[in-house]
N, C-alpha and C positions, 0 to 999 in steps of 0.2 A: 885696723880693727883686729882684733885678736881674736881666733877663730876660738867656738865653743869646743872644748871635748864633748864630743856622746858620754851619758852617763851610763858605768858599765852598770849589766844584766844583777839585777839581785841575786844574791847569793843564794841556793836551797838550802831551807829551813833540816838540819839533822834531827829535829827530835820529835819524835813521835806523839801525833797525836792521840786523842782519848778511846778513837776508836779504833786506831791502830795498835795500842794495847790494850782493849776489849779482845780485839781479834787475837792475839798473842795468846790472852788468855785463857780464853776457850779454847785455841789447840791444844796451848800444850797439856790443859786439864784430858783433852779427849782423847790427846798422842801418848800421855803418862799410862794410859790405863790401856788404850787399843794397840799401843804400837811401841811397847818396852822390848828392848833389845833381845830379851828372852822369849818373847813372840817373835821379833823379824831374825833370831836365830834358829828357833824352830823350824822355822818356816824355810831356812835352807835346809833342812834336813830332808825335802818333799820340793825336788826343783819342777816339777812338771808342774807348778803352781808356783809362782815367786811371787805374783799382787796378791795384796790383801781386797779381793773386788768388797766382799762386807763392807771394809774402811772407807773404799772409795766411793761407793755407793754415798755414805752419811756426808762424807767430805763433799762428792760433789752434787748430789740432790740435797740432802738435808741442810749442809750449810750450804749451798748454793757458791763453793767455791770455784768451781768449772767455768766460772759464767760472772767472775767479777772482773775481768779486762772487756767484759762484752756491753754493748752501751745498752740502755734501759729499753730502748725501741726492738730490741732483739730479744728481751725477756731477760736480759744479764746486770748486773750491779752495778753495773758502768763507774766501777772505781777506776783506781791507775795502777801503776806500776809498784811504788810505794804500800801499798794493802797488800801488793802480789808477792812482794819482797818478803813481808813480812811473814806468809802464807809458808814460801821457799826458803825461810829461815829455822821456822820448827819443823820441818820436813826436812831437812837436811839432821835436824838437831836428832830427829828420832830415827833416821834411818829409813823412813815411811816409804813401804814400794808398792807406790802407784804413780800413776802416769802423769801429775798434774806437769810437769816444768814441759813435755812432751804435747799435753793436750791442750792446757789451758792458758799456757807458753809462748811456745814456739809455732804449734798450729792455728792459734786463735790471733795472735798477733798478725801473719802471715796473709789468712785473710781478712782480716781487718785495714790490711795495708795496701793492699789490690786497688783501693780508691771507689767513690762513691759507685761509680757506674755497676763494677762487679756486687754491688749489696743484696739487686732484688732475688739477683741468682742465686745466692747464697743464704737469702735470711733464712729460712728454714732448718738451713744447716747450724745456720749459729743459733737459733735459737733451740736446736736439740741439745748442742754442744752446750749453753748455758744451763739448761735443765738438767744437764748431767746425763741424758740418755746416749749420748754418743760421743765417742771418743775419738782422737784425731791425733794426726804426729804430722812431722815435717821432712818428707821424703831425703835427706841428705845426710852423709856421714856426720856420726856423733860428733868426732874431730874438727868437723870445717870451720874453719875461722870467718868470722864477719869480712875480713877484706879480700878472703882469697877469690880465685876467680869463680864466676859462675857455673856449675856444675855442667858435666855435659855426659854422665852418665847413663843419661834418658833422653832418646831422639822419639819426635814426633810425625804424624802426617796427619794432614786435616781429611774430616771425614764427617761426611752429614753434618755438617754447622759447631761439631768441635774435633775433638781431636783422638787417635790411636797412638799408647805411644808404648817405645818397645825400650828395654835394659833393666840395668840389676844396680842394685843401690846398697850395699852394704854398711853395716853398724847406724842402723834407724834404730831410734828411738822409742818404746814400746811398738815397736813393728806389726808382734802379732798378736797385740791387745786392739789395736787402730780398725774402727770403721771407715773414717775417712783420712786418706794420703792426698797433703800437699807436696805436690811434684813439679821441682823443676826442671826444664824439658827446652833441646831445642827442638824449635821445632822451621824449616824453612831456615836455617841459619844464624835463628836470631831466638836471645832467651825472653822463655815464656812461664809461668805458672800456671798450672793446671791442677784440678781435683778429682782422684780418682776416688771412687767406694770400693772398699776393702771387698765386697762379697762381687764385683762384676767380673766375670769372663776373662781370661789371660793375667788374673792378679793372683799372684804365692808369696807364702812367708814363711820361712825359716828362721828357727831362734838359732842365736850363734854362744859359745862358749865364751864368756868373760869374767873378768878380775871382781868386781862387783857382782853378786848375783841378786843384790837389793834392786840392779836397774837393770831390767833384760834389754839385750837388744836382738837387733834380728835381721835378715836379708830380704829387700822386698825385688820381688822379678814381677816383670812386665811384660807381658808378650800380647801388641796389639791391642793391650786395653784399654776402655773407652774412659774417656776423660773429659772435663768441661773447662773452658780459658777462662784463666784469673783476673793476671795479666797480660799484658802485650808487652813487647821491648823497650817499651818507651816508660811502663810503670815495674815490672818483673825486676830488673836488676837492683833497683830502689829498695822494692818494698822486702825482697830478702837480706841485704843489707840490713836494715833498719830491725829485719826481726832477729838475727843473728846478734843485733847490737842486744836488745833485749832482752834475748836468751843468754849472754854470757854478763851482764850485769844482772840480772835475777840468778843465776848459777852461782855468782859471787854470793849472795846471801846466803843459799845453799849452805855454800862452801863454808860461809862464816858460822852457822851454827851446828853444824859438825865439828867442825875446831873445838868450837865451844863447850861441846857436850867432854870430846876429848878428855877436853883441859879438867874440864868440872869432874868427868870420872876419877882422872890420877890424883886431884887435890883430894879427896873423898879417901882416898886410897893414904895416899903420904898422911890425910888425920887418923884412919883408923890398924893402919898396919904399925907393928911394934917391934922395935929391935933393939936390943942391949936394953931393955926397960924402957924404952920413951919411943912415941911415937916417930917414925923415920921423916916426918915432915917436916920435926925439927933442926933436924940436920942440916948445916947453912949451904951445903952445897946443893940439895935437891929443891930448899927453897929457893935459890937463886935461880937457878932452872926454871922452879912455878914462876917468878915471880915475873925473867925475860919474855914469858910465852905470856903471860897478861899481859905486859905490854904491848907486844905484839896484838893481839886479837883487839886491842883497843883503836890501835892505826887500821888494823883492817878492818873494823866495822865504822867506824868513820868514812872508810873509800868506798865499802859495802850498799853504806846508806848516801851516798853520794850519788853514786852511779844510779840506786834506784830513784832519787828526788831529780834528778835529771831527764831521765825516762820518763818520770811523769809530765814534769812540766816540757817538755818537750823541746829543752835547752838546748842551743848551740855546741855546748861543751858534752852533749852527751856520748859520742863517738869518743871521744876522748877520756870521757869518763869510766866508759865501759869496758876499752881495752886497759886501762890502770886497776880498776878492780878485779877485774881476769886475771891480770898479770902478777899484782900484789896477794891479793887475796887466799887465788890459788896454789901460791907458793907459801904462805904461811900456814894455809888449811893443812898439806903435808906435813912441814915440819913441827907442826903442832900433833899432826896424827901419830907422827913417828915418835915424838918425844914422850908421849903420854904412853905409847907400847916400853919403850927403857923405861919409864919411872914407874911402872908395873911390875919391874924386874921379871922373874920368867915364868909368874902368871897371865902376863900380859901379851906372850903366845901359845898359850893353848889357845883350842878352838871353844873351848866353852865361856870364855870373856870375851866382853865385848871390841879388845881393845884393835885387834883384828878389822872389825867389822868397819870401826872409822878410818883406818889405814887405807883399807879398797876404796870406800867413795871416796876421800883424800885425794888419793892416786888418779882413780880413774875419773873422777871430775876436772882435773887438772889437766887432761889430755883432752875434755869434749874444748868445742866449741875454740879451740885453738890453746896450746900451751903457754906458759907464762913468757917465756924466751918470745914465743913469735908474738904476743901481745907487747912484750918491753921492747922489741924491735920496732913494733909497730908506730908504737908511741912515740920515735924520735921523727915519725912523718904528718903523725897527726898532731905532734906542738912544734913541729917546724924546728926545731934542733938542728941547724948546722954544722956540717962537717960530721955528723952520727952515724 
């Protein structure tokens, strides 16, 4: 008898549904007016303020954006990943500095992934986090890669039924915008998750100097501070994994509408800048140019919206998915960034264009959550690639 194949996994659906572009649409209505490049240029001229809290505030009370990875028993939207993509796609597109890929992200993900038992200790938490009253990051370097090993930055010791833990964590994530830190910790020799509150006893934060200053980061130190467990060793390695995977497949989107924006400024520029008489867009060598970089951004939102349909449906391929969009993505976000500063010719480095501004998140999105190199390395272990 001739054995049955299993029929493979359906494919995720690429194209957006109606309320995924309602969602689109109302950002980028509210991003075009709150969050035009000449506002988040401004807004470096005055660094002891880099968020827009105003913005963040409408984003995540009013639209209740804070609180759509969060399930509806917490007071959150209980959407997927796919809304959140979408979410991290005109935020990337506008440059928008606030803390959502950090709060609504990486933190909320993080505990979400702790497993049922850690919920009751936490609803409160998550349902401020969904209301938009408080904010959270993910205590680990912006840089760390979903595979690499488990952080050991932060040692712990048990104390009255949780835990004291002591170290320094540098390049966090809105660091010192965060009311509450998810911290990975050993603690007894073995990795754990714990949740520290921003205002308790032996907790500092320091903002650091970076290439971006749309996304502050910053040093969190510990000294003895009280902390409550997540996870234990048996859920903690897991569920960081899985939110690193997260994080750097919604970073893809990001990445994908910064490109975007990029590309869309210089086409704008090649229709209205004029040379010898005729607009320089005509020119078969600049269009050739346009024309490779649309391509481009077309295979990357493809891997973009794959990694997020992944993530939501909770697919087998999403590990795989997520370091391809990382890896792909993130390396066309650059060369897209960069190309769009050349076809600006040399307005396109002064400081008062924007073209600057998509270079850095370009750049410095490219190195969070693992580089593209360590993502296409990664990838000949995660599709089993022989001899790679």
């Amino acid at each position: 008898m001739t054995p049955v194949r299993p029929a493979d996994p359906p494919i995720p659906s690429l194209v957006h549904s109606d309320v995924e572009d309602d969602l689109r649409a109302t950002l980028r209505a509210l991003l075009g007016e709150r969050s035009s490049w000449q506002r988040v240029l401004a807004r470096l001229d005055s660094p002891d303020q880099p968020y827009d809290d105003d913005l963040w505030k409408v984003l995540a009370q009013d639209l209740g954006l804070s609180g759509l990875l969060i399930p509806e028993r917490f007071g959150g939207a209980g959407a997927t990943a796919r809304e959140a993509a979408v979410v991290c796609e005109e935020l990337g597109r506008f440059l928008t500095p606030v803390p959502y890929l950090a709060s609504a992200v990486l933190a909320t993900t993080a505990m979400l992934s702790c497993g049922p038992w850690a919920e009751p200790g936490i609803a409160d938490d998550l349902g401020a986090l969904a209301a938009g009253t408080t904010t959270a990051t993910l205590a680990v370097p912006a840089q760390h890669a979903p595979d690499a090993e488990f952080p050991r930055n932060v040692t712990g010791v048990r104390s009255d039924g949780g835990l004291a833990l002591t170290g320094t964590v540098s390049h966090v994530l809105a660091a010192d915008l965060a009311d509450l830190f998810v911290v990975p910790a050993i603690v007894d020799g073995a990795a754990h998750l714990a949740l520290v509150r921003g205002d308790t006893d032996g907790v500092a934060v320091s903002r650091e100097t970076v290439l971006d200053a749309t996304r502050p980061l910053g040093t969190l130190e510990l000294r003895g501070a009280e902390a409550r467990v997540l996870a234990d060793p048996v859920v903690a390695v897991g569920a960081l994994r899985h939110t690193l995977d997260t994080g750097a497949a919604l970073l893809a989107s990001e990445q994908l509408g910064t490109a975007e924006q990029a590309l869309d400024t210089a086409v704008e520029y090649l229709r209205t800048r004029h040379q010898f008489g005729r607009p320089i867009g005509s020119f078969q060598a600049l269009r050739h140019r346009a024309a490779d970089l649309w391509a481009d951004l077309a295979a990357a939102r493809g891997t973009a919206r794959y990694a997020a349909a992944c993530a939501a449906e909770d697919s087998g391929d999403f590990p795989l998915a997520a370091a391809l969009a990382s890896a792909h993505v993130g390396e066309i976000a650059v060369h897209t960034a960069e190309e769009s500063l050349h076809l600006h010719g040399g307005i396109g480095f002064t400081w008062e264009h924007p073209a600057h501004l998509y270079l850095k998140r370009a750049m410095s999105a490219s190195l969070m959550l693992g580089t593209p190199d360590h993502h296409y390395a990664a990838l000949t272990d995660l599709a089993d690639i022989p001899g790679a």
